[in-house]
Structure formats: C-alpha cells, structure tokens
C-alpha positions in Angstrom: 0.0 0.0 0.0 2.8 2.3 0.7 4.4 1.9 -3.6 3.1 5.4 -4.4 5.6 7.7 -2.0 8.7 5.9 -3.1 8.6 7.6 -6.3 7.6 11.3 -5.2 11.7 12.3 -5.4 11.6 12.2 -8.7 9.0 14.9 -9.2 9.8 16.6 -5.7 13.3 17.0 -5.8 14.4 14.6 -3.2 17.0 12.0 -3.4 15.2 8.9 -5.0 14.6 5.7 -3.3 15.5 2.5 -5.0 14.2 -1.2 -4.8 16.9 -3.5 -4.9 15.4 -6.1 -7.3 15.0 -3.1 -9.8 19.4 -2.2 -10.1 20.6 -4.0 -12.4 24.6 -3.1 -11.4 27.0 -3.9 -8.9 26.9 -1.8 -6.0 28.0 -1.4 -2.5 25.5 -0.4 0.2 27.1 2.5 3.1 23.9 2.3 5.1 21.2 -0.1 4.7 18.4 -1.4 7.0 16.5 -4.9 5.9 13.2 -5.2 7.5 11.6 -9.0 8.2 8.9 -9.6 6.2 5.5 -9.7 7.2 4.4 -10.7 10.4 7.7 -11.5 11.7 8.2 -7.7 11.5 9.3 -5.7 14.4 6.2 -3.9 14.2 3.9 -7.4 15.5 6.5 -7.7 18.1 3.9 -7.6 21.2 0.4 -7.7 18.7 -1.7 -8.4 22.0 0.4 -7.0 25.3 1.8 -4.4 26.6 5.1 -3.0 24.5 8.2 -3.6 26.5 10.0 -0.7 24.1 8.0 2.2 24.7 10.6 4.4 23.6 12.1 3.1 20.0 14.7 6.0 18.0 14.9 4.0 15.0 11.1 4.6 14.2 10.9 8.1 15.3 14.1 8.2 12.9 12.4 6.6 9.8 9.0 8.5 10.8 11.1 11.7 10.3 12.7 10.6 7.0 9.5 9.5 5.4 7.7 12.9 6.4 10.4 14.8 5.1 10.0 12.6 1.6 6.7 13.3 1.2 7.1 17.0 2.0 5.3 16.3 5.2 7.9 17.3 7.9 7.1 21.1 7.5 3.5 21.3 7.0 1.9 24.5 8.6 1.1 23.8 12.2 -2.6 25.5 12.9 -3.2 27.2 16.3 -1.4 30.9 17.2 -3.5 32.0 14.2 -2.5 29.6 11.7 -4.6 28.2 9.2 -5.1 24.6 8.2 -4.4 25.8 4.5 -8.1 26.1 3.4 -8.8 29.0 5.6 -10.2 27.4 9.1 -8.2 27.3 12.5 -10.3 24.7 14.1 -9.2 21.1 15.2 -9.5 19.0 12.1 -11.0 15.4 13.5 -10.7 12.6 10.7 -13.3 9.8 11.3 -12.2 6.9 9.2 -15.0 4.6 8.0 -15.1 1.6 6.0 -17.9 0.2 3.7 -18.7 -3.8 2.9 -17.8 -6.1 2.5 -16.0 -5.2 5.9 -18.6 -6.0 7.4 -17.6 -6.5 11.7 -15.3 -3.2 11.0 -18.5 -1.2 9.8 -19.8 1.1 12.7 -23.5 0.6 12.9 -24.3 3.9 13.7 -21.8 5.8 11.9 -24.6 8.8 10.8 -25.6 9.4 14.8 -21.7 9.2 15.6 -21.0 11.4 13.1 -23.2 13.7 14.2 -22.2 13.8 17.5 -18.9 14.9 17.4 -20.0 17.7 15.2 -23.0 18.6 17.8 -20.7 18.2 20.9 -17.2 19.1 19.8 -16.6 22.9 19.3 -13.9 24.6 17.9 -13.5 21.0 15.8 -14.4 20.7 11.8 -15.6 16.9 11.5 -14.8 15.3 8.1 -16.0 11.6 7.6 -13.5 9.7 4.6 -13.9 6.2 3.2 -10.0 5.6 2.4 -10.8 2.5 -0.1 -12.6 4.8 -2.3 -9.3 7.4 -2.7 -5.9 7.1 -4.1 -2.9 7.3 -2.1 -2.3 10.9 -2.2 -5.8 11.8 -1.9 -5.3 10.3 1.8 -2.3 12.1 2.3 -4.0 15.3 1.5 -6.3 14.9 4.4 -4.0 13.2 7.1 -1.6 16.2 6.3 -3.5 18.6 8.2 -5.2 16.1 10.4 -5.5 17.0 14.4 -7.2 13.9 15.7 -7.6 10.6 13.4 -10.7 8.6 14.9 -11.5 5.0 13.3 -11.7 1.3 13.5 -9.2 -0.9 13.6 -7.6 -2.0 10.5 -4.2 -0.3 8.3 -5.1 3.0 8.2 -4.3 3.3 11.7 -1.2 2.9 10.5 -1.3 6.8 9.5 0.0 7.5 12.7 3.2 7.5 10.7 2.8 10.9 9.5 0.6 12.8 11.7 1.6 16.1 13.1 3.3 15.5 15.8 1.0 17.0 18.3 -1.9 14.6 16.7 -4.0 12.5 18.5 -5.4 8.9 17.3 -8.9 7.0 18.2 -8.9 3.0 17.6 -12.0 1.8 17.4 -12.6 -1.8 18.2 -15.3 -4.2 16.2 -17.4 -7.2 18.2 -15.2 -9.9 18.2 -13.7 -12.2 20.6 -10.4 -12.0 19.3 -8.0 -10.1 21.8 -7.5 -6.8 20.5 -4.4 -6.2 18.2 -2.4 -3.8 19.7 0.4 -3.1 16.9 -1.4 0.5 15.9 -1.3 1.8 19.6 1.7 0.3 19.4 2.7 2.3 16.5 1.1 5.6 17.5 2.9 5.9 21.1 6.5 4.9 19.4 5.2 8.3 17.6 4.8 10.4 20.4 1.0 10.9 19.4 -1.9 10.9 22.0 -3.7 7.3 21.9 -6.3 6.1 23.0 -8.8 3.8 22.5 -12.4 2.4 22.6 -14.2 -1.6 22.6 -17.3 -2.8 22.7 -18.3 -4.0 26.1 -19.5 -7.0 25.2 -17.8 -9.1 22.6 -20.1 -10.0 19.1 -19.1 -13.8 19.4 -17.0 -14.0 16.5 -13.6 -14.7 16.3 -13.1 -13.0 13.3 -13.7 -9.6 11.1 -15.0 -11.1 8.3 -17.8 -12.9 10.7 -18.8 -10.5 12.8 -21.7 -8.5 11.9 -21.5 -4.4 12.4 -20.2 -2.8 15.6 -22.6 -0.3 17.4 -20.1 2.5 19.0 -21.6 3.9 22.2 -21.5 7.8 21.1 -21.3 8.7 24.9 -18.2 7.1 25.7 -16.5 8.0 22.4 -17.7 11.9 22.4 -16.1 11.9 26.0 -12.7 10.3 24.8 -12.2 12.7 22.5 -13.0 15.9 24.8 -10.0 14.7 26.9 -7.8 13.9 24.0 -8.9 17.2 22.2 -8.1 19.4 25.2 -4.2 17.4 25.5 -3.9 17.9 21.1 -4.8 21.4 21.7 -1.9 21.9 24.3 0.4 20.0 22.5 -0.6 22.3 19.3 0.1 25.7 21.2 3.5 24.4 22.4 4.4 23.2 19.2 7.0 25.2 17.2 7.2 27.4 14.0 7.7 25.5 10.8 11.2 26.2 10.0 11.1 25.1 6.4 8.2 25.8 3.4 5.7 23.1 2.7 6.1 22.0 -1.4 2.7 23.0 -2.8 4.2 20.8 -6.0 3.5 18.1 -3.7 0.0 19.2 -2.1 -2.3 22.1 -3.0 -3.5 22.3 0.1 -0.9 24.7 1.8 -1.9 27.1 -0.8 
C-alpha cells in the first residue's frame, strides 16, 4: 500500500529511493536497513500485550525521514493563528469509515456518531473519509492537516506515521472475541502521538472480522474520549514550534 511515496523524489526533488530487485549493477551499500517480512516484523513484536519498548529512536528516525520525503515534515502547524491551508483554524478530526464487505469493522451507527462529534465538539471541523474509495495521495492530502484521526481498527491506523506531531489517534474496536491487536497503539505511542482507545463491552461472538456483523459505537463514551484527547492535542498544538522550512505545494495544494 505504501508503492506510491517511493517515487515522489523524482518529481519533488528529493533524493530517489530505489528497490533492490530493480538495479541491475554492482553496487555497494554505506547504510542499509532490511526489515523482516510480514508478520515477523518488528512492528507485530507484542500484537496483544503491553510494548516492553515504549521508547524506540529507529522509528521516530524513519518517521522523520519519510515525512520529510513526502514533503510532510514542515507542513503548517494551525493554532497561534494559523490556518489549516483552506482558511479554518479549528481542530480537524478525521473519522475513518469503511464500507462492505467489511462487514464486523463497519460502525453501525456511523450517521448518529458522526453527528455527535459535530453537535458536541466545538472549535472542531468533523470530516467523515472512506479511504478504499481514494488514491494514495488523496489520503495524504487529508491526514496532512489532520488534528485527531478517529477510526476502527484496521491499516489506516497505521497513518500514525505521519501525523503532526501533536496529533491524537482514536482505535475503534469491532465485536469480536479476538484479543485486541495492539500493533497501531503500538505504533502511535512509538510516535509520540496521543492514543487512545475504545471496545465494545461486550464481545459480538465471532472470532473473526470477516464474521462478525457491524459494531454499534456507544456515542457517549466515544464523544467523552475525545473531549480529553482534544483538550491534550490542543496543548500540545500551542506548544508546538514554528515551521522552519516551506511546505512543497508541488506536492500538495493544500498549503496554498
């Protein structure tokens, strides 16, 4: 899912990124990092406890580098006045919803939800995205200036990657029996982002996504997560520094 970025240097003006099954020539390596493929990843370390590395350089390092290749790393920070880039300075909350055949992912209530956090969170601009239906820049356009990211559990969690870095993040759990994965909180706190999460209080008795019919999110609970997350973002917002670089409109029109 990530195949798009690695080509952006050639149009942005960043050094390019190669795949080694695509140079044909000799060549010797100064730096190089191999990652273990799929779920013997780093990243599925501790899926369902408690991460003994809370702290981890090495992705805070590579979350740098890949912001900065996408043109990420000095995107306009809103609050002291600033605008998001299309003319607001309110939170931007991106609630994350998915369509079938998901199916145990789907929030049940998604219009009432939706609702909600526009009714009951001011100072916050609510904007409801289906990811599967946009290209891969088309979600970077919107996690880009994205405040708090609020949806169920699945990959596009793993946008944590280049949220600002006073961001907040919401997981969502479906009705399963299944112990939660934990590899996005995971992911999120190895970011420095404010996580949090919510699940269903009682499970849907299936032990799988596919299985499980829709998940009904209790508004109440979630509306008062994100009050306390909001007010933390919104600290974290006002002590966050200048940008110090420009943002490449080449890249995204939405710093214009």
């Amino acid at each position: 899912g990530l195949e798009t970025p690695w080509g952006v240097s050639d149009k942005g003006g960043y050094r390019p990124v190669f795949r080694l099954h695509d140079l044909n020539i000799n060549i010797t390596l100064q730096h190089a990092l191999f990652v273990p493929p799929g779920y013997s990843s780093l990243l599925y370390a501790h899926l369902i406890e408690d991460n003994e590395c809370p702290h981890f350089p090495l992705w805070l390092d590579f979350r740098r580098w890949f912001k900065s290749h996408l043109g990420l790393f000095h995107a306009p920070p809103r609050g002291h006045g600033h605008s998001d880039g299309r003319g607001s300075t309110k939170l931007q909350l991106l609630l994350i919803v998915r369509r079938p055949p998901t199916k145990g992912r789907i929030i049940e209530n998604e219009a009432k939800l939706e609702q909600a956090l526009v009714d009951q969170l001011p100072g916050v601009k609510v904007t409801l995205v289906d990811f599967a239906q946009m290209s891969l820049w088309e979600q970077l356009t919107h996690i880009a200036t994205t405040d708090v990211m609020v949806g169920m559990h699945g990959a596009a969690m793993g946008w944590s990657l280049v949220l600002p870095d006073h961001a907040g993040v919401l997981e969502l759990f479906p009705l399963t029996t299944d112990k939660p994965w934990r590899c996005y909180e995971h992911e999120a706190t190895w970011s420095g982002l404010v996580y949090r999460s919510w699940r269903p209080a009682k499970s849907g008795g299936s032990a799988s996504f596919q299985n499980a019919g829709p998940t009904v999110v209790d508004i109440e609970q979630v509306v008062t997560i994100l009050k306390d997350m909001i007010q933390l973002v919104r600290e974290r917002q006002n002590q966050a520094r200048p940008p110090t670089g420009l943002f490449p409109k080449k890249l995204f029109r939405i710093a214009e």
